[in-house]
mmCIF file of the N, C-alpha and C atoms, coordinates in Angstrom:
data_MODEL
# 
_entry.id   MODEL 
# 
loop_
_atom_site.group_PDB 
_atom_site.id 
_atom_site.type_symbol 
_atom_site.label_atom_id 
_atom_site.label_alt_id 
_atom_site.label_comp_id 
_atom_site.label_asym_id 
_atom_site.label_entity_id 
_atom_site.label_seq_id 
_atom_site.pdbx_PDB_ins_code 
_atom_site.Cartn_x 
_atom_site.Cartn_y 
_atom_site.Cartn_z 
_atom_site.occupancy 
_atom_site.B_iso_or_equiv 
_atom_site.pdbx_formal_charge 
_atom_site.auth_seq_id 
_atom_site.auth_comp_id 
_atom_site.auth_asym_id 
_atom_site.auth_atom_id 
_atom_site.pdbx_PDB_model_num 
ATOM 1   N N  . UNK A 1 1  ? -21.434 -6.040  -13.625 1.00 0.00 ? 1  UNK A N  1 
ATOM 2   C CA . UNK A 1 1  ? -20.132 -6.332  -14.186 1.00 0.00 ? 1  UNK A CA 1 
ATOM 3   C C  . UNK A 1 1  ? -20.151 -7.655  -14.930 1.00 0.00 ? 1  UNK A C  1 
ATOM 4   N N  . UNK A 1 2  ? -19.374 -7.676  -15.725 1.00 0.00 ? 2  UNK A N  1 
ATOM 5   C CA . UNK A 1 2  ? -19.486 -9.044  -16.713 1.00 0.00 ? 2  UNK A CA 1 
ATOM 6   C C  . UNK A 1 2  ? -17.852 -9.528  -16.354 1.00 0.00 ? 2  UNK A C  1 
ATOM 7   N N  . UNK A 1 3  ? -17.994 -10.947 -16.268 1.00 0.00 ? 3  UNK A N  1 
ATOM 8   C CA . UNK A 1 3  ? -17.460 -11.899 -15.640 1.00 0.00 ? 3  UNK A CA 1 
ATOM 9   C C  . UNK A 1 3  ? -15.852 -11.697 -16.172 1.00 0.00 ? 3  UNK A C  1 
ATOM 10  N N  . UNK A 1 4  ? -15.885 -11.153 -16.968 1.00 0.00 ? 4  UNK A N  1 
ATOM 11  C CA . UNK A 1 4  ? -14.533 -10.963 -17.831 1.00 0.00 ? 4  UNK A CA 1 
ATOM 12  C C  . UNK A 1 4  ? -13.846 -9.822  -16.596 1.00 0.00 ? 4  UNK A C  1 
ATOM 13  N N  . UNK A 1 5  ? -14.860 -8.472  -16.555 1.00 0.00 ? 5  UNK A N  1 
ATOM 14  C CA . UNK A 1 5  ? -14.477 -7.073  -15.636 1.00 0.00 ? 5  UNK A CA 1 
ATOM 15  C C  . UNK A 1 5  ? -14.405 -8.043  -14.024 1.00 0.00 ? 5  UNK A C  1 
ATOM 16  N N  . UNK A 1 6  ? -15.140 -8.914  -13.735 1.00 0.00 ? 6  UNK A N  1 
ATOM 17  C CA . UNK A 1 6  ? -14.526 -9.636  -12.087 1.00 0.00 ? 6  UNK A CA 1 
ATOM 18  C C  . UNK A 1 6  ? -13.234 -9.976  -12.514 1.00 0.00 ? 6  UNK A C  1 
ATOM 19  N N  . UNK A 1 7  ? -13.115 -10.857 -12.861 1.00 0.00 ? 7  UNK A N  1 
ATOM 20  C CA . UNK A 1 7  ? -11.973 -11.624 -13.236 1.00 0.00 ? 7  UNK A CA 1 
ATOM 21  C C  . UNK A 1 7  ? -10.753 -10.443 -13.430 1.00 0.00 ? 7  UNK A C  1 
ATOM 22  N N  . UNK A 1 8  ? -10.983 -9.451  -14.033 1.00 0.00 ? 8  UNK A N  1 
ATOM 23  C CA . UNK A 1 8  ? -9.233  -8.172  -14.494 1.00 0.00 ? 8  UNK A CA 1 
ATOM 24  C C  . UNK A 1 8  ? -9.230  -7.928  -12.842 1.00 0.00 ? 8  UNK A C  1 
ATOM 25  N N  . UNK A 1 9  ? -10.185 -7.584  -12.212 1.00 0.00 ? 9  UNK A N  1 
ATOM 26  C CA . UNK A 1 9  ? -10.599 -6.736  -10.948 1.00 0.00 ? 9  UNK A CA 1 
ATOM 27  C C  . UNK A 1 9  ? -9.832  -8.118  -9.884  1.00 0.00 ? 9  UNK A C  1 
ATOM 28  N N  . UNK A 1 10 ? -10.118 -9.019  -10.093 1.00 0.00 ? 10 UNK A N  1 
ATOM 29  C CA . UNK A 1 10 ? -9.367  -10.387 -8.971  1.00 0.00 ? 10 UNK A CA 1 
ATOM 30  C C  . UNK A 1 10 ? -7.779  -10.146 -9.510  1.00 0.00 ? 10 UNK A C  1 
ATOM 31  N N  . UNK A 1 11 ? -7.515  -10.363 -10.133 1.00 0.00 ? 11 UNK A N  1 
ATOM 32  C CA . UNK A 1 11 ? -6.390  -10.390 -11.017 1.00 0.00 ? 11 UNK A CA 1 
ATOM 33  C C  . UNK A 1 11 ? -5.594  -8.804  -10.572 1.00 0.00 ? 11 UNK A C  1 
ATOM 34  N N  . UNK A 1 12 ? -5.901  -8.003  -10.884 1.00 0.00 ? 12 UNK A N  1 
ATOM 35  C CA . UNK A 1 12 ? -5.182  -6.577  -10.383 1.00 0.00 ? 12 UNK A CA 1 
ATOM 36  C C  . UNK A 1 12 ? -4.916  -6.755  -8.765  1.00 0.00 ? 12 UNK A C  1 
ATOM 37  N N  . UNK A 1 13 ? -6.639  -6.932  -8.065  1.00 0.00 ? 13 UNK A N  1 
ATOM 38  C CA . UNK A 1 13 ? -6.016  -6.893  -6.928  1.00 0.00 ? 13 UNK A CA 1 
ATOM 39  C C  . UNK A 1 13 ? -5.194  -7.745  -6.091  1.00 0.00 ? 13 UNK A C  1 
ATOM 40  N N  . UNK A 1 14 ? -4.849  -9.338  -6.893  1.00 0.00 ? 14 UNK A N  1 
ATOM 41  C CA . UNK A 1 14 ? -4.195  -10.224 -6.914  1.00 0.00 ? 14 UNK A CA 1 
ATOM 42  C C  . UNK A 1 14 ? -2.543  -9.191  -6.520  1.00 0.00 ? 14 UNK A C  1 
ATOM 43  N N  . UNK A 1 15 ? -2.459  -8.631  -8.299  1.00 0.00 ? 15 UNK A N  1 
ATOM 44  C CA . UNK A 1 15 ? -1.219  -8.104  -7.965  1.00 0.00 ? 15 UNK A CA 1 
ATOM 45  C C  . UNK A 1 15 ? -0.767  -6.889  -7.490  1.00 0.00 ? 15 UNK A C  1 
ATOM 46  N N  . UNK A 1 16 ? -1.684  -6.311  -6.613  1.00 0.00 ? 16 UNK A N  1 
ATOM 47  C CA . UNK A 1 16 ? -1.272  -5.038  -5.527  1.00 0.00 ? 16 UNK A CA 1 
ATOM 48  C C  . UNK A 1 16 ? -0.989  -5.782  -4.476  1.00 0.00 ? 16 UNK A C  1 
ATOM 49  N N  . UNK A 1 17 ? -1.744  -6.859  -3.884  1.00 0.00 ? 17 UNK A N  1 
ATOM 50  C CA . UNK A 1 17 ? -1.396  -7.430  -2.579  1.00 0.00 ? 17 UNK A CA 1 
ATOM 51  C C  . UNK A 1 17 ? 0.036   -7.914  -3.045  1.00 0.00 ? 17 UNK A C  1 
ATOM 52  N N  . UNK A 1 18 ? 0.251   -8.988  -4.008  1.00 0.00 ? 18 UNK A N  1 
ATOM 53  C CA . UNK A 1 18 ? 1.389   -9.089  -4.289  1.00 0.00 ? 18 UNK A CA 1 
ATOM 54  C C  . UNK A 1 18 ? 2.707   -8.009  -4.520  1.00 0.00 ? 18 UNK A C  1 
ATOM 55  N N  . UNK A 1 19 ? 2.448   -7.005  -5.198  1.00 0.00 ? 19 UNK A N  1 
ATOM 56  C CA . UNK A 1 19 ? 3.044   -5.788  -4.675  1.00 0.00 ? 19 UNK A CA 1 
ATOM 57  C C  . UNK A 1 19 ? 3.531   -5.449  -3.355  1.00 0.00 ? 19 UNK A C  1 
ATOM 58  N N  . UNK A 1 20 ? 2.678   -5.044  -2.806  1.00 0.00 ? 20 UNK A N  1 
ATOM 59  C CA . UNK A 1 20 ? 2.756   -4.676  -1.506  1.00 0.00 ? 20 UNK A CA 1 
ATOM 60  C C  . UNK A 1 20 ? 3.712   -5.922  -0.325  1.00 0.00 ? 20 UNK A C  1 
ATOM 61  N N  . UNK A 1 21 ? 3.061   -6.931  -0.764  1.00 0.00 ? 21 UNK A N  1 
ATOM 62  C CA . UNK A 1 21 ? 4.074   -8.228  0.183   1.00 0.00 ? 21 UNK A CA 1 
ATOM 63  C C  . UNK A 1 21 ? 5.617   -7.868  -0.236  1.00 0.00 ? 21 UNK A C  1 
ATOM 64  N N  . UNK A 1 22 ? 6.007   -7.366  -1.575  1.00 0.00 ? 22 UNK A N  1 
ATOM 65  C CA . UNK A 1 22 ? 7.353   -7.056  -2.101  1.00 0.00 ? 22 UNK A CA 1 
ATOM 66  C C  . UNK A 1 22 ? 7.868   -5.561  -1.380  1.00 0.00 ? 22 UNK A C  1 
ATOM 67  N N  . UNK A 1 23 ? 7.230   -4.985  -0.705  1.00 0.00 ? 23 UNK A N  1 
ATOM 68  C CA . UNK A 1 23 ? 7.528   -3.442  0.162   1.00 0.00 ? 23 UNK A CA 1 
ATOM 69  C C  . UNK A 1 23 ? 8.268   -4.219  1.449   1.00 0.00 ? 23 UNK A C  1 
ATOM 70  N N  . UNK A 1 24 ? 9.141   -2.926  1.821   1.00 0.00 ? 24 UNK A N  1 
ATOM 71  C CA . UNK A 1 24 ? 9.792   -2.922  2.976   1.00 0.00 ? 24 UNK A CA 1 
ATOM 72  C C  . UNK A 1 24 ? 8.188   -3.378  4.089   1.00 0.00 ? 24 UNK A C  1 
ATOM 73  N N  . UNK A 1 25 ? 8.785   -4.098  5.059   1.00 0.00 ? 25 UNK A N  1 
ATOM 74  C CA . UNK A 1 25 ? 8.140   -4.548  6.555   1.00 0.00 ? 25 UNK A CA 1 
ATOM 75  C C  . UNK A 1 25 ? 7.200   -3.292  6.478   1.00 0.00 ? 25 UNK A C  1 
ATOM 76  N N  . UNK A 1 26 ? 8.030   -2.245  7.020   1.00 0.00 ? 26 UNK A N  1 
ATOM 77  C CA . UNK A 1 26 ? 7.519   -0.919  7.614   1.00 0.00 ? 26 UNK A CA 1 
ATOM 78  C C  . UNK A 1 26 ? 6.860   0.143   6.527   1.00 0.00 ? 26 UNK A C  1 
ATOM 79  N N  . UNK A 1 27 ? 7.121   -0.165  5.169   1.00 0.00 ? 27 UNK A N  1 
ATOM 80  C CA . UNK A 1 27 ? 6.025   0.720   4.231   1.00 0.00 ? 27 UNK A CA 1 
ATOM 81  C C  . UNK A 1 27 ? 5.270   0.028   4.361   1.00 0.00 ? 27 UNK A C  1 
ATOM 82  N N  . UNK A 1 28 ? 4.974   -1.511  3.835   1.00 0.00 ? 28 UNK A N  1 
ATOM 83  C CA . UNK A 1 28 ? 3.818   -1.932  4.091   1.00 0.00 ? 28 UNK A CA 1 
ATOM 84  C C  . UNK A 1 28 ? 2.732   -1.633  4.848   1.00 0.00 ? 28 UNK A C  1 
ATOM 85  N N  . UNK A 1 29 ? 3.277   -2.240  6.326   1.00 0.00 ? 29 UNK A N  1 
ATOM 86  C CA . UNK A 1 29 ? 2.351   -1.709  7.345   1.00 0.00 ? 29 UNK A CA 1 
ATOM 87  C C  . UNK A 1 29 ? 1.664   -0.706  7.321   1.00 0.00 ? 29 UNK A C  1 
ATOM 88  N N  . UNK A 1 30 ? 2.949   0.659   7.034   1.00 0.00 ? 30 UNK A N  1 
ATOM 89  C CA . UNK A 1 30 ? 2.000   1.441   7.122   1.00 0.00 ? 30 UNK A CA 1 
ATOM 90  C C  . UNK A 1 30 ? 0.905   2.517   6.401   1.00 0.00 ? 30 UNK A C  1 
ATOM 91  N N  . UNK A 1 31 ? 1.309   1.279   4.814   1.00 0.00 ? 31 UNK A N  1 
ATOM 92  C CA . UNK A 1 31 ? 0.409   1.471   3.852   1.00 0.00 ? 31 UNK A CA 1 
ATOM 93  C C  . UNK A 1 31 ? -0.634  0.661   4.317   1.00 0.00 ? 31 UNK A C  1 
ATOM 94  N N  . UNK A 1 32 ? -0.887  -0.759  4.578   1.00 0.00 ? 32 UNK A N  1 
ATOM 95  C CA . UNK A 1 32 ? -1.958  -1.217  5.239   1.00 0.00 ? 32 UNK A CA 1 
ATOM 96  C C  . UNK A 1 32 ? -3.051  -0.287  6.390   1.00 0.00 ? 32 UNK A C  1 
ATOM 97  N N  . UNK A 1 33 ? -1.887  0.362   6.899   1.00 0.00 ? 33 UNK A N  1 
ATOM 98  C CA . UNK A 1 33 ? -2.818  0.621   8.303   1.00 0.00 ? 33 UNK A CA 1 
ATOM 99  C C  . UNK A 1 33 ? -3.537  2.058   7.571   1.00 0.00 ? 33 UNK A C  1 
ATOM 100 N N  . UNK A 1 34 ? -2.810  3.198   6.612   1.00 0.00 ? 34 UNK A N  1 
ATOM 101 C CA . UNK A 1 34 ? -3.677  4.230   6.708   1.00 0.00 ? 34 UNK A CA 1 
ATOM 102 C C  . UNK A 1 34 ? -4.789  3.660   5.403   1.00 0.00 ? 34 UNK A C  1 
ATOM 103 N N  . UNK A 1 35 ? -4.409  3.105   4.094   1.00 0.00 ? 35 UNK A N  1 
ATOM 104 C CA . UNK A 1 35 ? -5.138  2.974   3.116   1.00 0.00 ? 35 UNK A CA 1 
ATOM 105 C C  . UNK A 1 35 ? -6.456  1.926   3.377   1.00 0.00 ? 35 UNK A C  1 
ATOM 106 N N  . UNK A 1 36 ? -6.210  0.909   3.502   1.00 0.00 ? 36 UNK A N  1 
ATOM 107 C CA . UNK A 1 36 ? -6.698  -0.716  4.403   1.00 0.00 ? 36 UNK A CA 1 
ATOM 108 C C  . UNK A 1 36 ? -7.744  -0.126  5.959   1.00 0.00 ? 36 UNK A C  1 
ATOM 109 N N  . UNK A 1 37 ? -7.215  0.222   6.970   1.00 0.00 ? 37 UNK A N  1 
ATOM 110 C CA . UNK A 1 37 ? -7.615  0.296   8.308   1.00 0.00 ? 37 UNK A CA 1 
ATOM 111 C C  . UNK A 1 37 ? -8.357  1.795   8.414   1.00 0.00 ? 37 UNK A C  1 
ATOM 112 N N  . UNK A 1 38 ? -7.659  2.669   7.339   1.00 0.00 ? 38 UNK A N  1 
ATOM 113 C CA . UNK A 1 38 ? -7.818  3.869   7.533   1.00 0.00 ? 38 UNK A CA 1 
ATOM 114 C C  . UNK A 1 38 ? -7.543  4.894   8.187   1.00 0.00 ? 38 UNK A C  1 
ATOM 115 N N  . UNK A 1 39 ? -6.531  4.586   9.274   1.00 0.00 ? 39 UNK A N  1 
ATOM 116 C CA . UNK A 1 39 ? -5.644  5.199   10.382  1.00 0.00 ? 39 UNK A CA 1 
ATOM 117 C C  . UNK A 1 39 ? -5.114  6.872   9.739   1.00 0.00 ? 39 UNK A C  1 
ATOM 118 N N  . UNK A 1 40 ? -5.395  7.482   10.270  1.00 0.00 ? 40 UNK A N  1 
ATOM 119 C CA . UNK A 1 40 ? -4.445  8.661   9.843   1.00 0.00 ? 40 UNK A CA 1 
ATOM 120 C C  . UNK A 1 40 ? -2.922  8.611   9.791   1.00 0.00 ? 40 UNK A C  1 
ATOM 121 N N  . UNK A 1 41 ? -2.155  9.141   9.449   1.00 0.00 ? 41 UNK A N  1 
ATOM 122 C CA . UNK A 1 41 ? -0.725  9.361   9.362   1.00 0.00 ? 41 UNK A CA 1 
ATOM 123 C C  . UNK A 1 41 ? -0.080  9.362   11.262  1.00 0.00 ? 41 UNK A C  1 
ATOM 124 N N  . UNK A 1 42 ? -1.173  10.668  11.263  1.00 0.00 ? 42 UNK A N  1 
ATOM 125 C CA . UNK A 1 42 ? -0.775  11.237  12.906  1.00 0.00 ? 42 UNK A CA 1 
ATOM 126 C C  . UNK A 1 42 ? -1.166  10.236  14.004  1.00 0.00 ? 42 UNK A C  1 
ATOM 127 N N  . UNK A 1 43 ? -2.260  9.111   13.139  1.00 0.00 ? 43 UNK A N  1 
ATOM 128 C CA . UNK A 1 43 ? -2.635  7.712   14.375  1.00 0.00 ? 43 UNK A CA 1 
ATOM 129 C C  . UNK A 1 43 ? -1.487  6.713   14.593  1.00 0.00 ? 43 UNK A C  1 
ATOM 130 N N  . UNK A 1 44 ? -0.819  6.766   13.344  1.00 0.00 ? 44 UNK A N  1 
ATOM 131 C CA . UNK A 1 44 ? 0.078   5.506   12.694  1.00 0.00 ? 44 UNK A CA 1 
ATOM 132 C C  . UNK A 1 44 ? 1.195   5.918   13.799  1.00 0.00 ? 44 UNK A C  1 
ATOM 133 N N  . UNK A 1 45 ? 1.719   7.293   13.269  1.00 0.00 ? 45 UNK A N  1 
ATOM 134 C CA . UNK A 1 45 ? 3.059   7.580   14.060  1.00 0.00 ? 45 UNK A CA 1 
ATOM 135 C C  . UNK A 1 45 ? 3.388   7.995   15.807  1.00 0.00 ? 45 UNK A C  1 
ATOM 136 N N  . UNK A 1 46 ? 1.922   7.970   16.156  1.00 0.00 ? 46 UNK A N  1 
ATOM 137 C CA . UNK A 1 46 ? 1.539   8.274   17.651  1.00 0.00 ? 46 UNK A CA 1 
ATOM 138 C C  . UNK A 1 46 ? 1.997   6.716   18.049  1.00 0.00 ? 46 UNK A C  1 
ATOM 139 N N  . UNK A 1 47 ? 0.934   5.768   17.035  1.00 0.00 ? 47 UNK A N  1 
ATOM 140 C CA . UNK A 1 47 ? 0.938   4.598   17.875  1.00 0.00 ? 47 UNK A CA 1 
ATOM 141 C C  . UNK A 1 47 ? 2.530   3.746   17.362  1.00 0.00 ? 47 UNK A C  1 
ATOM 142 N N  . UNK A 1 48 ? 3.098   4.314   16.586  1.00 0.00 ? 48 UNK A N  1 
ATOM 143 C CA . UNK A 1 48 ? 4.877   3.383   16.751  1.00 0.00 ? 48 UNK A CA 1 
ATOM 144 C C  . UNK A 1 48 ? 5.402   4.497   17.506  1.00 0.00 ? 48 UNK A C  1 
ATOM 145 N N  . UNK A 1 49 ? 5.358   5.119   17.990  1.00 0.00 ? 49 UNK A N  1 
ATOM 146 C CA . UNK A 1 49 ? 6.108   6.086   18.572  1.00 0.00 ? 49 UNK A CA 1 
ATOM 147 C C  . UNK A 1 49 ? 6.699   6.874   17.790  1.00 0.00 ? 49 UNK A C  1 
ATOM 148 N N  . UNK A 1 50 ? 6.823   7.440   16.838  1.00 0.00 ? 50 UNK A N  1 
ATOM 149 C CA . UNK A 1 50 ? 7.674   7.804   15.594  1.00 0.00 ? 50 UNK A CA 1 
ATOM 150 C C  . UNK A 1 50 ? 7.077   9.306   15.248  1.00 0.00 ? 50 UNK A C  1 
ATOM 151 N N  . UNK A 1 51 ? 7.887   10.218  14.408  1.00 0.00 ? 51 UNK A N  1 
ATOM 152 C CA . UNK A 1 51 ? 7.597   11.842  13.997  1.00 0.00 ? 51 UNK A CA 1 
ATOM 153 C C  . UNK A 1 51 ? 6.410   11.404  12.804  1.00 0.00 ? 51 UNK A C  1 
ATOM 154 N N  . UNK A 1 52 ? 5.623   11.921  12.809  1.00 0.00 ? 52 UNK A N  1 
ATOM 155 C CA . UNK A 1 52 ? 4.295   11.796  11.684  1.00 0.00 ? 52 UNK A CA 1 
ATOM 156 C C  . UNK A 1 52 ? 5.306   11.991  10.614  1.00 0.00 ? 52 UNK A C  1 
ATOM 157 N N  . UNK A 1 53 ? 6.281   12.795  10.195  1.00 0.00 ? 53 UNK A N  1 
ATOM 158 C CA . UNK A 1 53 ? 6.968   12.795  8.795   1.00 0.00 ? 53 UNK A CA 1 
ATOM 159 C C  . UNK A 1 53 ? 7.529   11.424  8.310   1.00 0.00 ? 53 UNK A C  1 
ATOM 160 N N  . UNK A 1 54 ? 8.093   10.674  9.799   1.00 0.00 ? 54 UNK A N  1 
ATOM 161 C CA . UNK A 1 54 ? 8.430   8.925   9.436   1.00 0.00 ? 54 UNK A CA 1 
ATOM 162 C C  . UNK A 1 54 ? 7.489   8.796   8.384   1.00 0.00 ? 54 UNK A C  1 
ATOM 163 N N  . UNK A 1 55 ? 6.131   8.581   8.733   1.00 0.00 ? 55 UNK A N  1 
ATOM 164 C CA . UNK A 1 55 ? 5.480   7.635   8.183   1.00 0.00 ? 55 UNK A CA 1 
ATOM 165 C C  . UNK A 1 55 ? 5.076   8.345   7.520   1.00 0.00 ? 55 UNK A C  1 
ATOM 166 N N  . UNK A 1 56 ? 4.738   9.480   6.781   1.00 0.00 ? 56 UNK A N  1 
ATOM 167 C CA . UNK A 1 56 ? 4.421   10.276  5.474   1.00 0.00 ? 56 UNK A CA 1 
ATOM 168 C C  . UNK A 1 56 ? 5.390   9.826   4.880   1.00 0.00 ? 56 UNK A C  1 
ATOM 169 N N  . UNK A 1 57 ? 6.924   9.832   5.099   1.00 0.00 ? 57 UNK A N  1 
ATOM 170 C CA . UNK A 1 57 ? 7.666   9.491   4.191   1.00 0.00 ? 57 UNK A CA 1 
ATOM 171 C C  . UNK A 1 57 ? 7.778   8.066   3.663   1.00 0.00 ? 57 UNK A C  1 
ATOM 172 N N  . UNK A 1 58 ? 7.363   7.000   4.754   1.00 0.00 ? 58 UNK A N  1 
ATOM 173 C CA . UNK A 1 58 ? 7.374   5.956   4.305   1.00 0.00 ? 58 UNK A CA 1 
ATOM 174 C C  . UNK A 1 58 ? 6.065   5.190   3.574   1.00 0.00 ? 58 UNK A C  1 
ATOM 175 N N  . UNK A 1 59 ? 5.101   6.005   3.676   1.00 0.00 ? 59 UNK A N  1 
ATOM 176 C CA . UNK A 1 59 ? 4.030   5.886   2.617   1.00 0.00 ? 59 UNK A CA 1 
ATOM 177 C C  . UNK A 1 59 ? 4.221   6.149   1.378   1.00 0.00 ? 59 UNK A C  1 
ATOM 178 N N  . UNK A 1 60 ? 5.211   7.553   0.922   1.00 0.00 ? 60 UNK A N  1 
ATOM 179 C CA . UNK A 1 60 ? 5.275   8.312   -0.281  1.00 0.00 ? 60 UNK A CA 1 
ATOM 180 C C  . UNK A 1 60 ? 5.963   7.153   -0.910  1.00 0.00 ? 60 UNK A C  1 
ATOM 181 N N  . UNK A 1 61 ? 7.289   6.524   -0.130  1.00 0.00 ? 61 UNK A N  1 
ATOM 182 C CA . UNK A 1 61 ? 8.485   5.943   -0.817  1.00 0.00 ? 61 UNK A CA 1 
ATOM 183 C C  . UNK A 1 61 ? 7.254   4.662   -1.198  1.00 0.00 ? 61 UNK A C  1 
ATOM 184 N N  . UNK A 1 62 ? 6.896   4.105   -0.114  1.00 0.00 ? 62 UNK A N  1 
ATOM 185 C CA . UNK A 1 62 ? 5.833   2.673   -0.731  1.00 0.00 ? 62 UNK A CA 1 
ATOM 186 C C  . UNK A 1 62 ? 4.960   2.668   -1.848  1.00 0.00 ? 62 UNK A C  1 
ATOM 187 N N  . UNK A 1 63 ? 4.615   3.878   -2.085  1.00 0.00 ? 63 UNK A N  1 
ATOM 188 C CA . UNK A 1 63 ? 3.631   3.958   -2.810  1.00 0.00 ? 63 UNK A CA 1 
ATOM 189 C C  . UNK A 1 63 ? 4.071   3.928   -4.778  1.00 0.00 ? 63 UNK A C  1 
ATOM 190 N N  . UNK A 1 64 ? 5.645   4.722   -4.045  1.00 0.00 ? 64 UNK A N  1 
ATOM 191 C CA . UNK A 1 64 ? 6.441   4.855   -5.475  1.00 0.00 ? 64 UNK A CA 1 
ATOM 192 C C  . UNK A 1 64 ? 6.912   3.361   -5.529  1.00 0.00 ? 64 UNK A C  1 
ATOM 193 N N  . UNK A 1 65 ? 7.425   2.795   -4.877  1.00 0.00 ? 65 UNK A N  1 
ATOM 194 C CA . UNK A 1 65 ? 7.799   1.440   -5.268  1.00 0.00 ? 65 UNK A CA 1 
ATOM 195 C C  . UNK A 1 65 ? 6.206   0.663   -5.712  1.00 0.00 ? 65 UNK A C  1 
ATOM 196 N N  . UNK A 1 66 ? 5.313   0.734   -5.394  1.00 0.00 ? 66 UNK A N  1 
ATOM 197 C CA . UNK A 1 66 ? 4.102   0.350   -5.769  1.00 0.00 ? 66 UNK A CA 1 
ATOM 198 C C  . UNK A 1 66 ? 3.855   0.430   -7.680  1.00 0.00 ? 66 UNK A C  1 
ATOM 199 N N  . UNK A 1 67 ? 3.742   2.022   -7.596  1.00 0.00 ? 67 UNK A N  1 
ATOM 200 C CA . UNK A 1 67 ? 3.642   2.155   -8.852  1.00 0.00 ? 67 UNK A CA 1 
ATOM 201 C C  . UNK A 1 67 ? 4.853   1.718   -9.742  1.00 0.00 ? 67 UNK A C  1 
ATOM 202 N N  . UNK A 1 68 ? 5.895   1.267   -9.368  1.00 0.00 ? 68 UNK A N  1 
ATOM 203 C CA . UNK A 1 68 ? 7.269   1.087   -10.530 1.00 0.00 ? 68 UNK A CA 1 
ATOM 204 C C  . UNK A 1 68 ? 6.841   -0.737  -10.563 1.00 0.00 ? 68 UNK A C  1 
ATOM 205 N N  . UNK A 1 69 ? 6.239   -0.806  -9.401  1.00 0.00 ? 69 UNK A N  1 
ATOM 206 C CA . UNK A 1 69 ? 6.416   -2.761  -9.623  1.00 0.00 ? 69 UNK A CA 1 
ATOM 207 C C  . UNK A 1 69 ? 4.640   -2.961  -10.742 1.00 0.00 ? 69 UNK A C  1 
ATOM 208 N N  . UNK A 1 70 ? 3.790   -2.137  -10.368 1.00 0.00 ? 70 UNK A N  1 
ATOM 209 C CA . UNK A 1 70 ? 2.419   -2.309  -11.111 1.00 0.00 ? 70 UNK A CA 1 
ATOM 210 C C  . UNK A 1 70 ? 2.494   -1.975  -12.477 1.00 0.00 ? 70 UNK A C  1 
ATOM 211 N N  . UNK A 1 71 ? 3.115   -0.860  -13.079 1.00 0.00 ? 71 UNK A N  1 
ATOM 212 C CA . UNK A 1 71 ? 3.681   -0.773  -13.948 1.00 0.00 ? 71 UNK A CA 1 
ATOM 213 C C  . UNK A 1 71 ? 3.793   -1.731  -15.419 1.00 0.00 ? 71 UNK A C  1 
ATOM 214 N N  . UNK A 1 72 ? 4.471   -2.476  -14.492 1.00 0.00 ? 72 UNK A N  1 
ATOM 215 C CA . UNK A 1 72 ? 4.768   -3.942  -15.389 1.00 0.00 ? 72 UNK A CA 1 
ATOM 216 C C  . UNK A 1 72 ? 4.110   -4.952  -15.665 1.00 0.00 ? 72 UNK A C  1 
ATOM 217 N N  . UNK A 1 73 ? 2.654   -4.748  -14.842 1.00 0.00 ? 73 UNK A N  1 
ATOM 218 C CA . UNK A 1 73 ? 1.181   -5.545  -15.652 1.00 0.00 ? 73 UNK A CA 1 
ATOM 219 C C  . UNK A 1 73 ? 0.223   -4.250  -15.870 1.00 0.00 ? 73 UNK A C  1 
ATOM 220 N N  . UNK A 1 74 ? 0.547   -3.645  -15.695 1.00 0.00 ? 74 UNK A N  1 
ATOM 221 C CA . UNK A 1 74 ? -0.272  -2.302  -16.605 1.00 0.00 ? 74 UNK A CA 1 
ATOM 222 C C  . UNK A 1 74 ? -0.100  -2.038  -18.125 1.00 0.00 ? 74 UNK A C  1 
# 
């Protein structure tokens, strides 16, 4: 990679983390835990106690707020 392609690559993932700090508490997390940790859906919602659809749904919604905030350095 040439120093220019590190640098877009620091910089993007600069602003997904930054993204993501802008998500609800609870999308976050549990975008962290399945994408990041790798947890399944059915690990995530076993271990908050919660219906596996909780957290499918709160991945889908995070993910859309993800793409509407990235968007805007894309």
């Amino acid at each position: 990679q040439t120093p220019e392609m590190v640098l877009e690559e620091k910089q993007f993932q600069e602003q997904v983390y930054a993204a993501v700090m802008k998500l609800p508490e609870k999308q976050a997390k549990r975008i962290y835990a399945h994408f990041i940790l790798g947890m399944t859906k059915k690990d995530i919602a076993r271990a908050e106690g919660v219906d596996e659809k909780v957290v499918r749904v709160a991945i889908e919604r995070g993910l859309k707020n993800l793409e509407k905030y990235l968007k805007k350095f894309l």
